[in-house]
C-alpha positions as CSV (number, residue, x, y, z in Angstrom):
1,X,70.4,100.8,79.0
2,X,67.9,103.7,80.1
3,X,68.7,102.3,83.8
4,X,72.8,102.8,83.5
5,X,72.2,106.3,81.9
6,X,69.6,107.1,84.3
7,X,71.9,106.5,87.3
8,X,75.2,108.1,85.2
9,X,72.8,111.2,84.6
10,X,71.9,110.5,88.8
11,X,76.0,110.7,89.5
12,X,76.7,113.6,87.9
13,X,73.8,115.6,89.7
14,X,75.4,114.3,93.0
15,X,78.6,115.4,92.1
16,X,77.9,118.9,90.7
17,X,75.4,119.6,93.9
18,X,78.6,118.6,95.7
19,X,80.8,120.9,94.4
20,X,78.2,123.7,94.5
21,X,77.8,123.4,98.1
22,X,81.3,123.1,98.9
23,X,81.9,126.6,96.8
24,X,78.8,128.1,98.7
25,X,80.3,127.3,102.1
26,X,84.3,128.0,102.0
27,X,85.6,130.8,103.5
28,X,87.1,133.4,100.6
29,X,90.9,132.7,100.4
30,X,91.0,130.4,103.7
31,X,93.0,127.6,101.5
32,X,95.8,129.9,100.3
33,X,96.3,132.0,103.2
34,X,96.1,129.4,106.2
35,X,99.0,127.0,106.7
36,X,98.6,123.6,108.1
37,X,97.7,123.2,111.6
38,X,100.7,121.6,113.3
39,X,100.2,122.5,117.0
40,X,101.1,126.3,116.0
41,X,104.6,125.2,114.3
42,X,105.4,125.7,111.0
43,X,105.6,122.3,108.5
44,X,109.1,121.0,108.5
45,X,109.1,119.7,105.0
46,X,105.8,119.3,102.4
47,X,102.6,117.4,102.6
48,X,103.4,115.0,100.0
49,X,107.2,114.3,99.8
50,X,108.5,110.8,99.7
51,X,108.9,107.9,101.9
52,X,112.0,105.6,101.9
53,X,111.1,102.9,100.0
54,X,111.4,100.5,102.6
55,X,107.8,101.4,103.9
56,X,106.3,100.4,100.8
57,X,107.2,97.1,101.2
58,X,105.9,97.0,104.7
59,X,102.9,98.5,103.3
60,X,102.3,95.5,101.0
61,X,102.3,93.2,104.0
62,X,100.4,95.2,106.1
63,X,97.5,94.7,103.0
64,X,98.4,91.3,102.8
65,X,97.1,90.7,106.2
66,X,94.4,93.6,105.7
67,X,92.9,91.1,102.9
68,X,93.0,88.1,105.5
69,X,90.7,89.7,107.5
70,X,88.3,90.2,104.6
71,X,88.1,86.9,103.4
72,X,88.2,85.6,107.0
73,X,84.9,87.6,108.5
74,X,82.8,86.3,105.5
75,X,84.6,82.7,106.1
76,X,83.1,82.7,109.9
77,X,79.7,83.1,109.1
78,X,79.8,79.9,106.7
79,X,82.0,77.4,108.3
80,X,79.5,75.6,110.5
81,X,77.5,75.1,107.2
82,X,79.8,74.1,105.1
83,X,82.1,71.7,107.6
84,X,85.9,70.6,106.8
85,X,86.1,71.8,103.4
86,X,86.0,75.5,104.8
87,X,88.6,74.7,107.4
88,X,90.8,73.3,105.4
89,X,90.4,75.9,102.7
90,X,91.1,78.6,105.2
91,X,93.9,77.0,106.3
92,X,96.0,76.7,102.9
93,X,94.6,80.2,102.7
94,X,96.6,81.3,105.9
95,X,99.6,78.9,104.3
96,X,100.3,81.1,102.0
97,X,100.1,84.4,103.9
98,X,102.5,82.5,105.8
99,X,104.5,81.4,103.6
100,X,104.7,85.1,102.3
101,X,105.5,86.3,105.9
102,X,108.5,84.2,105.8
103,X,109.4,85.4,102.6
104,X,109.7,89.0,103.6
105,X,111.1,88.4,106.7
106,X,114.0,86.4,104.8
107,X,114.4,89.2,102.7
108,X,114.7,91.9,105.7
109,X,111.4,93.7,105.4
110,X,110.8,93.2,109.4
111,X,114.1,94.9,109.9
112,X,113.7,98.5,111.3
113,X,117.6,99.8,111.2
């Protein structure tokens, strides 16, 4: 228990020294009075409006195979130890991703018009 508040009481330090250094070095009213750098043009539209939806889905697949190489990297380093059963493992592993591939390519997500 004193070890959890210890590092809680550690985090906020960390955080607030953050913040104080971040006030001691801005420059005075640089955020408000500086647009965006966009090779000298002005922003056609704002930082944060939407996306069609469509990339969102293309997003999710895109993390799909993100996670494949996570699992896979770790996966390298023990296959020669642990023989066929990590082979065949990874490969109903990449099944599925496949079998979710197809799924969103039946469904149009690979479609670009």
């Amino acid at each position: 228990m004193l070890g959890a508040l210890a590092a809680l009481v550690a985090v906020v330090l960390v955080a607030a020294a953050v913040y104080a250094v971040t006030r001691l070095v801005r420059l005075a009213g640089a955020a408000r009075d500086v647009l965006p750098f966009l090779s000298g043009g002005s922003p056609a539209e704002h930082a944060v409006s939407r996306f069609h939806v469509r990339w969102y889905t293309i997003t999710m697949v895109f993390l799909a195979f993100d996670m494949e190489m996570v699992f896979m990297y770790p996966w390298t380093l023990v296959v020669a130890e642990v023989g066929t059963t990590a082979v065949v493992e990874m490969f109903a592993f990449l099944a599925v991703l496949v079998a979710g591939v197809w799924y969103a390519r039946r469904e149009g997500v690979f479609r670009w018009t």
